[in-house]
C-alpha positions as CSV (number, residue, x, y, z in Angstrom):
1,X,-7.5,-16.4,-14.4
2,X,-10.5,-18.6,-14.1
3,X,-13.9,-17.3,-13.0
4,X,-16.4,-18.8,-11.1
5,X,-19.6,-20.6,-13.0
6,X,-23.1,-20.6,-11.5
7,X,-22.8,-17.2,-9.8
8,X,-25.0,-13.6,-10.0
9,X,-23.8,-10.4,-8.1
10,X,-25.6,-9.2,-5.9
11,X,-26.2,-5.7,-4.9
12,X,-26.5,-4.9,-1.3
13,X,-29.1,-2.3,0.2
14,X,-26.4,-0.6,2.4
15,X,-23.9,1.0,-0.7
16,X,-20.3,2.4,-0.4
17,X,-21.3,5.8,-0.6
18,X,-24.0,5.1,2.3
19,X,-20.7,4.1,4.2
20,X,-18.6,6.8,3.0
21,X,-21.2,9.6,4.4
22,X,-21.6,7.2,7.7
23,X,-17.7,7.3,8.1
24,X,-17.5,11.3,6.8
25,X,-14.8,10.4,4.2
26,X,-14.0,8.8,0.6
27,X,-12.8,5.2,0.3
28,X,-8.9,4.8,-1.0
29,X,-6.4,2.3,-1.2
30,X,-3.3,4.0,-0.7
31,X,-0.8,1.3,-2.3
32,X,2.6,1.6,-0.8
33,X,5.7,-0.2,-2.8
34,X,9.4,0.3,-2.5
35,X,12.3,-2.1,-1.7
36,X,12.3,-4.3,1.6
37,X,13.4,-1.8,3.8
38,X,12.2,1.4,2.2
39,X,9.8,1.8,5.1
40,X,6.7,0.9,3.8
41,X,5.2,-1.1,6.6
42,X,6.7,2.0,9.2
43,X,5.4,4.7,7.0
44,X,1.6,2.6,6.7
45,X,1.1,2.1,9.9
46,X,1.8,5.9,11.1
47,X,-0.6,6.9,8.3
48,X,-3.2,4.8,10.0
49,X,-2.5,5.7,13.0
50,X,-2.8,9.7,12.3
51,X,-6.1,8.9,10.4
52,X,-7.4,6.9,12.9
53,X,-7.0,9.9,15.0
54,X,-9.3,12.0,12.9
55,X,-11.5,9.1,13.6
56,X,-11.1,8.0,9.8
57,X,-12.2,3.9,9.4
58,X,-9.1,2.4,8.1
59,X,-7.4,-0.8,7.9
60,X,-3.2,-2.0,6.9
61,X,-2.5,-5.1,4.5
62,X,0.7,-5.9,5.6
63,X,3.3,-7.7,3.3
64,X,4.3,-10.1,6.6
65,X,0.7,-10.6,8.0
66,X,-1.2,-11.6,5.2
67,X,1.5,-14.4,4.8
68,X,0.5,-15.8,8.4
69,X,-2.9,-16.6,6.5
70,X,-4.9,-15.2,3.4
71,X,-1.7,-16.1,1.4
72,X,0.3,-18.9,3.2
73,X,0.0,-21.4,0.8
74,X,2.6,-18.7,-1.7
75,X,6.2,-18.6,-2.4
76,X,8.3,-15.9,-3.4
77,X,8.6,-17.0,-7.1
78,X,7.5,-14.8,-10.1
79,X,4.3,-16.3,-10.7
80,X,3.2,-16.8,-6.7
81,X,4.1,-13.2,-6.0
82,X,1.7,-12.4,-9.1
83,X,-0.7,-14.1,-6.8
84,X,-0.1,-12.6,-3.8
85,X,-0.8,-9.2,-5.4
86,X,-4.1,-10.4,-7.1
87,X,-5.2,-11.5,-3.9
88,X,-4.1,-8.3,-1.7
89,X,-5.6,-6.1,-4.8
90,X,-9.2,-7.9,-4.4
91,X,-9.2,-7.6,-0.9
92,X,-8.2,-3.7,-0.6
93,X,-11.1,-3.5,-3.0
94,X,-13.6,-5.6,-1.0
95,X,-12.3,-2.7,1.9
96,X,-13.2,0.4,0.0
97,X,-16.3,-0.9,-0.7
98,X,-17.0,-1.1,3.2
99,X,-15.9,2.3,3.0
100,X,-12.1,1.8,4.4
101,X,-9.3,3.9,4.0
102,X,-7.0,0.4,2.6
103,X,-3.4,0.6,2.9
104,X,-1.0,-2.0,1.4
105,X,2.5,-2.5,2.4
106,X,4.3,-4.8,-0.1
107,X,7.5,-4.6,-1.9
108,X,4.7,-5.4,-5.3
109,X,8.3,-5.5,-6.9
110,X,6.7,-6.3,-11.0
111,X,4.7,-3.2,-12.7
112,X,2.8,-5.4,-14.3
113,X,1.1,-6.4,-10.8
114,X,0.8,-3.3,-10.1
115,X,-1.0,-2.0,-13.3
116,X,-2.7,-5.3,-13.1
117,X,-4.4,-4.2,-9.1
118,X,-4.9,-0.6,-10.3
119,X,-7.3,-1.7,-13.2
120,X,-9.3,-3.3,-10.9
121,X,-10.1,0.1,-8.9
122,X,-12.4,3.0,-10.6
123,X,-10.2,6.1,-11.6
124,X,-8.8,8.0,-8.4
125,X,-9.7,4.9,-5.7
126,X,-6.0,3.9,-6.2
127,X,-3.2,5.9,-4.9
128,X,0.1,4.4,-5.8
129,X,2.9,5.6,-3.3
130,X,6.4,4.9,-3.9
131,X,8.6,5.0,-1.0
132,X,12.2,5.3,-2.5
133,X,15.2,4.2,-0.6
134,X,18.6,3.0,-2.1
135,X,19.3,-0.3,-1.7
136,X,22.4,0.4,0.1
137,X,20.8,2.3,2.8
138,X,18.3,-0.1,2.7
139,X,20.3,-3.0,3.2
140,X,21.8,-1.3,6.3
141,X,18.0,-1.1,7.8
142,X,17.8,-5.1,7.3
143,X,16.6,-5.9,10.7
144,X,15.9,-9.4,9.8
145,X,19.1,-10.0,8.1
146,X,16.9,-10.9,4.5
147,X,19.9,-9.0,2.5
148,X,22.9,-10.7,3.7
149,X,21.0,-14.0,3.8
150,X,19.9,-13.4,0.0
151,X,23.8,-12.6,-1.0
152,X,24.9,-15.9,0.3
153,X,22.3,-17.9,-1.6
154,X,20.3,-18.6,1.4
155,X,17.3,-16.7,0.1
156,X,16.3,-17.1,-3.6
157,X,14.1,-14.3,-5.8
158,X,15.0,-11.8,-3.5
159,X,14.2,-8.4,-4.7
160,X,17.1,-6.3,-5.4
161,X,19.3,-9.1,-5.4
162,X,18.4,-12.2,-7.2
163,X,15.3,-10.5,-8.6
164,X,14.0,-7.4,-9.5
165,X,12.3,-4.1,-8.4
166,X,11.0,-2.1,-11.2
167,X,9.6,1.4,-9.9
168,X,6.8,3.3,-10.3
169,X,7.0,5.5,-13.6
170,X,3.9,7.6,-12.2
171,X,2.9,7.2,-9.3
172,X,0.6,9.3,-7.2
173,X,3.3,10.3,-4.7
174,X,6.9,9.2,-4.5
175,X,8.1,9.7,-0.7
176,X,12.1,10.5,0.2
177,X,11.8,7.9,3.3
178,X,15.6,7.8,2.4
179,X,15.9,11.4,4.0
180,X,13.0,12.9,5.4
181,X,12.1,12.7,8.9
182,X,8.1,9.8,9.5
183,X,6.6,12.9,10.3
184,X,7.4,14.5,6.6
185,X,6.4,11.6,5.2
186,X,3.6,11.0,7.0
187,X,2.3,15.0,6.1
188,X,2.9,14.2,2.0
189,X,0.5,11.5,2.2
190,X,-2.1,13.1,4.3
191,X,-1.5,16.3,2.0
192,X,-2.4,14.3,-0.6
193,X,-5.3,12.7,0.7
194,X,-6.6,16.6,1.5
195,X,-5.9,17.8,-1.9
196,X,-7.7,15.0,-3.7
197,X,-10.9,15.3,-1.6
198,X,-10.8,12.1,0.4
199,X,-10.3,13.0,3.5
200,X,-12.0,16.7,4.9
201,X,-9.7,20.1,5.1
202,X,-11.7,20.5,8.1
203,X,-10.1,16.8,9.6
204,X,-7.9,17.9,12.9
205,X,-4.6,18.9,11.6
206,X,-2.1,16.8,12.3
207,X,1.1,17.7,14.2
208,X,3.4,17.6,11.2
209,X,2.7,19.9,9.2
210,X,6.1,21.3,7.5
211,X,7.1,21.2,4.1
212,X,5.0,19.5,1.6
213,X,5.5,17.3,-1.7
214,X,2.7,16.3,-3.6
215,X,3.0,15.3,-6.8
């Protein structure tokens, strides 16, 4: 990758853990990855939204939205969706230094993308989640009809069809969102978050509150 010339960091006055005490939590990035479909996006977006009502500061990288701008110039080959990641992971970062809770919600389909955004984090800032899903099942979810467009040849380098998904071998958390109820899944992450110190025990509980999986 080439680096910029002519250039000096600098070192702001106002540091993350000055924002971390002003916000009364850690900074994360909780990286969500599965198959289109596994419920990433669904399962992001109610994890902000429970957060945000323990009046945590947090903020969602959607796969979809960042497309509309920060990345519209990318494809979905191998080597643009390399890109993608690299720019999603250097953003998420630039977002826990503000002292955000930064979630990601792309299928990240290569490990080596993956390993590639984790390196750039200090040890325990990057939570990988994997939401696992069959491809079956999620096929059937395929509101935008991606699946049965990619087996007719209408959509090339689509993952699980014409190009691969390699899963997590250790992630932080894997998530059933094949079988458990959003509110489960929802409780495993927040669990998680608890249990590694980045959010307070103290935080208002949250509604779902049944079984647990961390692992």
């Amino acid at each position: 990758m080439k680096k910029s010339t002519n250039t000096i960091w600098h070192h702001a006055t106002v540091t993350r853990n000055r924002r971390e005490q002003q916000n009364g939590h850690r900074s994360v990035v909780l990286w969500f990855t599965g198959l289109s479909g596994a419920g990433k996006s669904t399962l992001a977006h109610a994890v902000e939204e429970e957060l945000h009502r323990q009046e945590c500061r947090t903020f969602v990288l959607d796969g979809d939205n960042v497309r509309h701008g920060l990345c519209a110039d990318l494809g979905f080959s191998a080597e643009d969706r390399t890109e993608n990641i690299r720019r999603i992971a250097e953003t998420a970062k630039l977002l826990t230094e503000a002292g955000v809770i930064a979630m990601t919600a792309f299928i990240s389909p290569f490990r080596s993308d993956r390993e590639r955004a984790r390196n750039l984090f200090s040890q325990g800032d990057f939570i990988e989640i994997y939401c696992q899903a069959p491809l079956e099942l999620c096929e059937q979810r395929d509101v935008k009809g991606l699946y049965r467009r990619a087996r007719a040849g209408e959509v090339k380098d689509f993952t699980g069809i014409s190009s691969p998904y390699e899963p997590p071998l250790n992630p932080e958390l894997v998530v059933a969102t094949d079988c458990l109820p959003l509110e489960e899944c929802v409780s495993q992450v927040l669990t998680l978050l608890r249990f590694r110190g980045i959010i307070n025990q103290g935080k208002n509980e949250s509604q779902c509150d049944s079984k647990r999986h961390v692992s």
